[in-house]
PDB file as gemmi writes it, atoms N, CA and C in Angstrom:
CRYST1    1.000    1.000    1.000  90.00  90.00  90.00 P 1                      
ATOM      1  N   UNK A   1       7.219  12.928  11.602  1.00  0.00           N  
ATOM      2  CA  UNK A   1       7.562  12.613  10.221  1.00  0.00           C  
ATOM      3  C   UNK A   1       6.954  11.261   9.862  1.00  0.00           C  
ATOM      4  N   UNK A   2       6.624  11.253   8.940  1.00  0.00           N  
ATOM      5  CA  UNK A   2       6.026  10.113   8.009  1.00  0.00           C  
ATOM      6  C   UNK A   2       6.712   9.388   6.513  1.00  0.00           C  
ATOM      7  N   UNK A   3       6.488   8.417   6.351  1.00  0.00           N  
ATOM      8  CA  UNK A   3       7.279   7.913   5.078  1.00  0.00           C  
ATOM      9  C   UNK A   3       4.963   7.071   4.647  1.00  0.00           C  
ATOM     10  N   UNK A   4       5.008   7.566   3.187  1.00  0.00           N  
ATOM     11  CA  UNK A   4       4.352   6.872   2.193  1.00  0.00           C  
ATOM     12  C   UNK A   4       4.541   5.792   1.577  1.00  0.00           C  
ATOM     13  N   UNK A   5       4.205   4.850   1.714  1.00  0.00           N  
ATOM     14  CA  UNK A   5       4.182   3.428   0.915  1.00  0.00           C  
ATOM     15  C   UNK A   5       3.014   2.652   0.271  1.00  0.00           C  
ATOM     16  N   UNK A   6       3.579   1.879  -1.030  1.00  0.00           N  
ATOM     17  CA  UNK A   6       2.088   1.494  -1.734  1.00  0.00           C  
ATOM     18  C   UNK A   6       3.407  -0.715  -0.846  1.00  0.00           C  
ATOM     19  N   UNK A   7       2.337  -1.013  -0.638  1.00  0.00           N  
ATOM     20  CA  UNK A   7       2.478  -2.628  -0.983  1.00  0.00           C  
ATOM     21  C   UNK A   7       1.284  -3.499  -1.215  1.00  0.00           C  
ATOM     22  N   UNK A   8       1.320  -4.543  -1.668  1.00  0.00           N  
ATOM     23  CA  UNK A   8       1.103  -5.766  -1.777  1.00  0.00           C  
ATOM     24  C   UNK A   8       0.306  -6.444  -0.539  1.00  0.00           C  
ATOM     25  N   UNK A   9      -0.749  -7.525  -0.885  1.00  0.00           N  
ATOM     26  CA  UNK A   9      -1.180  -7.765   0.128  1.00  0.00           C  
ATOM     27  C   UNK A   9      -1.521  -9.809  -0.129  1.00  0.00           C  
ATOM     28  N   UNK A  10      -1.040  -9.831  -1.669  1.00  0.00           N  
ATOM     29  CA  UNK A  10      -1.597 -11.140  -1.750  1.00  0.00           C  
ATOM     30  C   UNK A  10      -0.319 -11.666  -2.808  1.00  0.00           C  
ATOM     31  N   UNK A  11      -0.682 -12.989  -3.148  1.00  0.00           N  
ATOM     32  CA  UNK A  11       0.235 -13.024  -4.275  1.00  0.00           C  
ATOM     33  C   UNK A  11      -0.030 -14.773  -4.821  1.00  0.00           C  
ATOM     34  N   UNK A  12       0.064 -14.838  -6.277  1.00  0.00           N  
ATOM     35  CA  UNK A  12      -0.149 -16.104  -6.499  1.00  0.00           C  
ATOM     36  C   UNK A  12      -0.325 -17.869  -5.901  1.00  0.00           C  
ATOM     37  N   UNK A  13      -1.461 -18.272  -6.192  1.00  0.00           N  
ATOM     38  CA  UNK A  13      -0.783 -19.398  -5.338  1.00  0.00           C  
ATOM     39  C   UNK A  13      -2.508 -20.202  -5.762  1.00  0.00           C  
ATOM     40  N   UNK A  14      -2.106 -21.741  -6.639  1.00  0.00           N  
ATOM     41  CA  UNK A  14      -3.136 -22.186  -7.185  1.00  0.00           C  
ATOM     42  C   UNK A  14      -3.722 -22.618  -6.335  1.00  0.00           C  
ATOM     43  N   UNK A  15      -3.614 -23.335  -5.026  1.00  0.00           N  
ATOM     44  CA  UNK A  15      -4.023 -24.383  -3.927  1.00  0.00           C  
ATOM     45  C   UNK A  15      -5.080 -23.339  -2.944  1.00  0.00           C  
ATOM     46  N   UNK A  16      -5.086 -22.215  -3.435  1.00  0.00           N  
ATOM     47  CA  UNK A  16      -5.309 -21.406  -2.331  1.00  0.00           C  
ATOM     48  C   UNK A  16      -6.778 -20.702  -3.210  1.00  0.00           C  
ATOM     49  N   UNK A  17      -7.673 -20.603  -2.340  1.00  0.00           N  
ATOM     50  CA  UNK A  17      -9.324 -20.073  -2.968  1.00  0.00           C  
ATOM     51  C   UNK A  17      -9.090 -18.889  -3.480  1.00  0.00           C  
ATOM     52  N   UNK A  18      -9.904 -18.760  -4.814  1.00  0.00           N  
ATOM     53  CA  UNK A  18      -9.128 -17.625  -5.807  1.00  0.00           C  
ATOM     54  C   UNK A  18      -7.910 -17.673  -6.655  1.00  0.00           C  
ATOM     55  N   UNK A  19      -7.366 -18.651  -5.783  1.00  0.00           N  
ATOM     56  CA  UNK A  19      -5.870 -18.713  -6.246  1.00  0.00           C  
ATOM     57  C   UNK A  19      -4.945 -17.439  -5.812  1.00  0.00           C  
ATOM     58  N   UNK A  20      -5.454 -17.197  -4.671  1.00  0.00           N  
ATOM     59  CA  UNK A  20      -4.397 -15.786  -4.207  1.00  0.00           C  
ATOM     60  C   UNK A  20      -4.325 -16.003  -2.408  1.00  0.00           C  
ATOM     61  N   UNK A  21      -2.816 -16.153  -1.928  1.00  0.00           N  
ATOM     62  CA  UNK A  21      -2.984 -16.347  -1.054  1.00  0.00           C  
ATOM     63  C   UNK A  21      -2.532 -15.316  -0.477  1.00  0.00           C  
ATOM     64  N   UNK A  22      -2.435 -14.740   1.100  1.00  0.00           N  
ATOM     65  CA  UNK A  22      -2.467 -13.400   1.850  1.00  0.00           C  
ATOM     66  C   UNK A  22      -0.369 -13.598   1.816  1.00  0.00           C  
ATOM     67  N   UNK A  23      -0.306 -12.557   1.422  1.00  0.00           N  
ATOM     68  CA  UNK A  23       1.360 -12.471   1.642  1.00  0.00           C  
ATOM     69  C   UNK A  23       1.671 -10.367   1.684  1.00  0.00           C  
ATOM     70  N   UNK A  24       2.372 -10.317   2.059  1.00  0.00           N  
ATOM     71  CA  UNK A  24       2.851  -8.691   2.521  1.00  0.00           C  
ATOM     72  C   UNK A  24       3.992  -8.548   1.771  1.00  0.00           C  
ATOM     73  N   UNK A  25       3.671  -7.565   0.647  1.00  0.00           N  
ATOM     74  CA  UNK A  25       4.574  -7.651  -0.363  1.00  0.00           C  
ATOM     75  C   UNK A  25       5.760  -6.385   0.201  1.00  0.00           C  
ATOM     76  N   UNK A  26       6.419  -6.307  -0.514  1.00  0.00           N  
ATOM     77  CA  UNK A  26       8.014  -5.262  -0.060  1.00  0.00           C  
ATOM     78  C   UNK A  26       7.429  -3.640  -0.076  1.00  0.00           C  
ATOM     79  N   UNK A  27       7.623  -3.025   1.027  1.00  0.00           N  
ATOM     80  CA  UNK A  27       7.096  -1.615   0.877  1.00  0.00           C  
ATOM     81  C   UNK A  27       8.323  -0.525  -0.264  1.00  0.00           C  
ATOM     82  N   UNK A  28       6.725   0.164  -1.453  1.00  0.00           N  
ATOM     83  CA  UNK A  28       7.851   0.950  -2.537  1.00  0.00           C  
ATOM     84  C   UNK A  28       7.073   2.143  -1.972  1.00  0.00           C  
ATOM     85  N   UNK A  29       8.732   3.122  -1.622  1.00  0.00           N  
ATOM     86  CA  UNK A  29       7.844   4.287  -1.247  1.00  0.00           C  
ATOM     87  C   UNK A  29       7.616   5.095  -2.180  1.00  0.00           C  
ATOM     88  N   UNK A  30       6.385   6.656  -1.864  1.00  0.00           N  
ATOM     89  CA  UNK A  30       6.262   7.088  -3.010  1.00  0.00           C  
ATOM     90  C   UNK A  30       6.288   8.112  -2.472  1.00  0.00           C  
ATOM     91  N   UNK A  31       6.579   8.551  -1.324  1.00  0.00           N  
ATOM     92  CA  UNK A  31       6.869   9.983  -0.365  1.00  0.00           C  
ATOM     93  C   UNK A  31       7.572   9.743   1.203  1.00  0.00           C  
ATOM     94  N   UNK A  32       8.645  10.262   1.014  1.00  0.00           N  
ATOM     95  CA  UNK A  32       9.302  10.021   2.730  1.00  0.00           C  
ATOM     96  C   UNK A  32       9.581  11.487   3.417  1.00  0.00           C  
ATOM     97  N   UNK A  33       9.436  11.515   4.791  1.00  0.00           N  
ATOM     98  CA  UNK A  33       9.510  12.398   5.540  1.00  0.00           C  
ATOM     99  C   UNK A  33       8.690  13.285   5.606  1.00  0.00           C  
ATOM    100  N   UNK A  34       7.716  12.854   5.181  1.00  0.00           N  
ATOM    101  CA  UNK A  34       6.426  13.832   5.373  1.00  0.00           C  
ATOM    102  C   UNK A  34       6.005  14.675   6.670  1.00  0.00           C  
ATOM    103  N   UNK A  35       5.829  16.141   6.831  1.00  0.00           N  
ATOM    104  CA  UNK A  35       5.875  16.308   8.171  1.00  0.00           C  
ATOM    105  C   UNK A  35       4.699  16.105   8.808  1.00  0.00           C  
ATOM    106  N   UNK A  36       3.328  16.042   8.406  1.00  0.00           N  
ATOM    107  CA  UNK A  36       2.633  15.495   9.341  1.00  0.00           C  
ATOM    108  C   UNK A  36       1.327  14.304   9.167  1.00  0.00           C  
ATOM    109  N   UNK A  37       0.709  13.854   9.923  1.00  0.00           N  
ATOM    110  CA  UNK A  37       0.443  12.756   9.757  1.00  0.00           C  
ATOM    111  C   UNK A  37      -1.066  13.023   8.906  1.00  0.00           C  
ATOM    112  N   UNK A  38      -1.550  14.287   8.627  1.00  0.00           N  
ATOM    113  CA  UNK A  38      -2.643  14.521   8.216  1.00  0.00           C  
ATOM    114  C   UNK A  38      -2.207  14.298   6.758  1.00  0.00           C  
ATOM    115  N   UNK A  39      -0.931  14.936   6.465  1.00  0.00           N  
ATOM    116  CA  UNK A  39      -0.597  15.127   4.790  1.00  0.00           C  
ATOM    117  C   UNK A  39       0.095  13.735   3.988  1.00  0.00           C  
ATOM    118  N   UNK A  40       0.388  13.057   5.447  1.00  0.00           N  
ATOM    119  CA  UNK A  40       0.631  11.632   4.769  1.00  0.00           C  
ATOM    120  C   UNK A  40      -1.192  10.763   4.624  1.00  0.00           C  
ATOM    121  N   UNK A  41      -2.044  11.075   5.676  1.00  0.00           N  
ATOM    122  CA  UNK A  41      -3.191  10.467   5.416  1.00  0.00           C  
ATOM    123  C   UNK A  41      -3.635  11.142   3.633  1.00  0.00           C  
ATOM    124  N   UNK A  42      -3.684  12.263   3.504  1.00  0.00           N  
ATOM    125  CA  UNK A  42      -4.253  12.912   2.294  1.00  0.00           C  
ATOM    126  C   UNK A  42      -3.522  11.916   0.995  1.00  0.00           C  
ATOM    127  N   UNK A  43      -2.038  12.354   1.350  1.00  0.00           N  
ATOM    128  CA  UNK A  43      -1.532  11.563   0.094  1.00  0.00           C  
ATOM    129  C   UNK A  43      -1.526   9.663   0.332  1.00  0.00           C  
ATOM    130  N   UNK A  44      -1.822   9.431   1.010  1.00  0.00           N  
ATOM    131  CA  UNK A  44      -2.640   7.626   0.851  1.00  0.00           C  
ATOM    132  C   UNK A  44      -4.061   8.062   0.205  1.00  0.00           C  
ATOM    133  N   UNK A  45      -5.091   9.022   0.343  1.00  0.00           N  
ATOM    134  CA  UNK A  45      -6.109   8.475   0.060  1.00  0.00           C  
ATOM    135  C   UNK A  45      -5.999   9.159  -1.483  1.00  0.00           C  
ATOM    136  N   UNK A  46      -5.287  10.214  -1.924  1.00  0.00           N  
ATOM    137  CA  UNK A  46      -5.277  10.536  -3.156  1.00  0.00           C  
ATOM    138  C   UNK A  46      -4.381   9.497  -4.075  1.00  0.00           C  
ATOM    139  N   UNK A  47      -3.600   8.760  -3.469  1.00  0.00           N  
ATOM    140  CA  UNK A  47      -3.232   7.460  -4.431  1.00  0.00           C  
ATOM    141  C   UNK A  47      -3.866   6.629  -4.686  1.00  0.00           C  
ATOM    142  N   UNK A  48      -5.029   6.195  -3.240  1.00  0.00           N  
ATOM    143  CA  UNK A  48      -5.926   4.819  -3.089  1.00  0.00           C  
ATOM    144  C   UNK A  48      -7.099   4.832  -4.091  1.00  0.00           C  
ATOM    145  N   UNK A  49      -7.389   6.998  -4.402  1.00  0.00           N  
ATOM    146  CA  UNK A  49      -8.942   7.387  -5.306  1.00  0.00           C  
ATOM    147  C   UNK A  49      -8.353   6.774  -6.617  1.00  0.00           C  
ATOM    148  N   UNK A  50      -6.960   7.058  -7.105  1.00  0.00           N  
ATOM    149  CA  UNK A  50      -6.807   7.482  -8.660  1.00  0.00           C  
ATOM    150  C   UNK A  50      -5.871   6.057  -9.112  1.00  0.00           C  
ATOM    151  N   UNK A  51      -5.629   5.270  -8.160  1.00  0.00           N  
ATOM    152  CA  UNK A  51      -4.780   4.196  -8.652  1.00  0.00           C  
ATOM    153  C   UNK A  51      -5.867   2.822  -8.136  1.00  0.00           C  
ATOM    154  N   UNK A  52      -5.916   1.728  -9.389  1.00  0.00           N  
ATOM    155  CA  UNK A  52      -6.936   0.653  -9.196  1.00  0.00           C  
ATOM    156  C   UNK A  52      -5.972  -0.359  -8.010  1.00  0.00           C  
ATOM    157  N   UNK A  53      -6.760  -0.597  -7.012  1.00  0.00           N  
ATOM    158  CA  UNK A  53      -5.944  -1.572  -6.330  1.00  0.00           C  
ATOM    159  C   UNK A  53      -5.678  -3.304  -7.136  1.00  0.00           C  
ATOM    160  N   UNK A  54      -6.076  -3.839  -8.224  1.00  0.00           N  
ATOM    161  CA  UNK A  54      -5.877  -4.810  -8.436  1.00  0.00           C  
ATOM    162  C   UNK A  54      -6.344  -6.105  -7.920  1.00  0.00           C  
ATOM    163  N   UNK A  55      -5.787  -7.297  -8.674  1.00  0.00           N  
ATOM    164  CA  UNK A  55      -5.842  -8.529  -7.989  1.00  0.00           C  
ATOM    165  C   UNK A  55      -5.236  -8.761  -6.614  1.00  0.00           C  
ATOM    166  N   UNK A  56      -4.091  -7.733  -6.631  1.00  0.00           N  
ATOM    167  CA  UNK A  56      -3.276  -8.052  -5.132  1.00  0.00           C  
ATOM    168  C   UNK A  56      -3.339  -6.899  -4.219  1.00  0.00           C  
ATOM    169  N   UNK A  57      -4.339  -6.095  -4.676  1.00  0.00           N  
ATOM    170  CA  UNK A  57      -4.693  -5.249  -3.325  1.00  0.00           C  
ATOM    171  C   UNK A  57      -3.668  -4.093  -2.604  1.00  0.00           C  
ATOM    172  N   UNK A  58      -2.951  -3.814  -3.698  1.00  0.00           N  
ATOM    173  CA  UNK A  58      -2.106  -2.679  -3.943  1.00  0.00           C  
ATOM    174  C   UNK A  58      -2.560  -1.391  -3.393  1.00  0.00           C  
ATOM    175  N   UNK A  59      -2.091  -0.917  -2.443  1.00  0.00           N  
ATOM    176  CA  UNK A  59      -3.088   0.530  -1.454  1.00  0.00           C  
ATOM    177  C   UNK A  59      -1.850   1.280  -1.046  1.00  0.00           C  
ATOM    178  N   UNK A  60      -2.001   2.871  -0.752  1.00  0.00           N  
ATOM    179  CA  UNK A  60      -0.779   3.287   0.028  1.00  0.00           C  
ATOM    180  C   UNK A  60      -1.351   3.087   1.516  1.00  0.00           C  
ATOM    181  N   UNK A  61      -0.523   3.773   2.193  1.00  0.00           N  
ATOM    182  CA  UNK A  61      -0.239   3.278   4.017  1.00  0.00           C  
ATOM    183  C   UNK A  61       0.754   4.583   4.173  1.00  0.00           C  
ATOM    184  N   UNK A  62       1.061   4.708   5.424  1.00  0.00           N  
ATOM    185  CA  UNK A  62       2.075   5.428   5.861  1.00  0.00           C  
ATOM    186  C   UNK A  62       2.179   4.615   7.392  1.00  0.00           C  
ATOM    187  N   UNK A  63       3.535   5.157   7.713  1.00  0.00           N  
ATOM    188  CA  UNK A  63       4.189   5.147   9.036  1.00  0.00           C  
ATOM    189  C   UNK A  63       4.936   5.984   9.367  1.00  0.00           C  
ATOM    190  N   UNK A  64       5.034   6.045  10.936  1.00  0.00           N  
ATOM    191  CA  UNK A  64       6.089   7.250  11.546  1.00  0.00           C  
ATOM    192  C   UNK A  64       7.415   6.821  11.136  1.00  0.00           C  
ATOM    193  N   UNK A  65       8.542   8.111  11.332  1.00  0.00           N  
ATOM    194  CA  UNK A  65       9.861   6.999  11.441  1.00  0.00           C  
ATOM    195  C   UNK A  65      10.290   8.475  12.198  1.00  0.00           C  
TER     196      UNK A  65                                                      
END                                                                             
């Protein structure tokens, strides 16, 4: 089983080049218990094609649980 998550990878900060410094934002899921690890890979990369990752680098991921 698998759980889907989009997070965060950066987040404001003037002192810092770009002004974005590396921080790991709170995981929001967008699919849990997925049964296998192929259909959690599919649904990360069909979120990663159709959703812009942004200034902060917003991507899905999965993990076992």
């Amino acid at each position: 089983m698998y759980n889907v998550f989009t997070r965060t990878w950066w987040r404001n900060n003037p002192e810092w080049p770009n002004g974005l410094e590396p921080c790991i934002g709170p995981k929001t899921y967008i699919a849990k218990k997925v049964a296998t690890e192929e259909q959690a890979q599919q649904l990360c990369r069909d979120y990663n094609e159709h959703n812009e990752a942004g200034r902060y680098s917003r991507k899905a991921e999965y993990e076992g649980v």
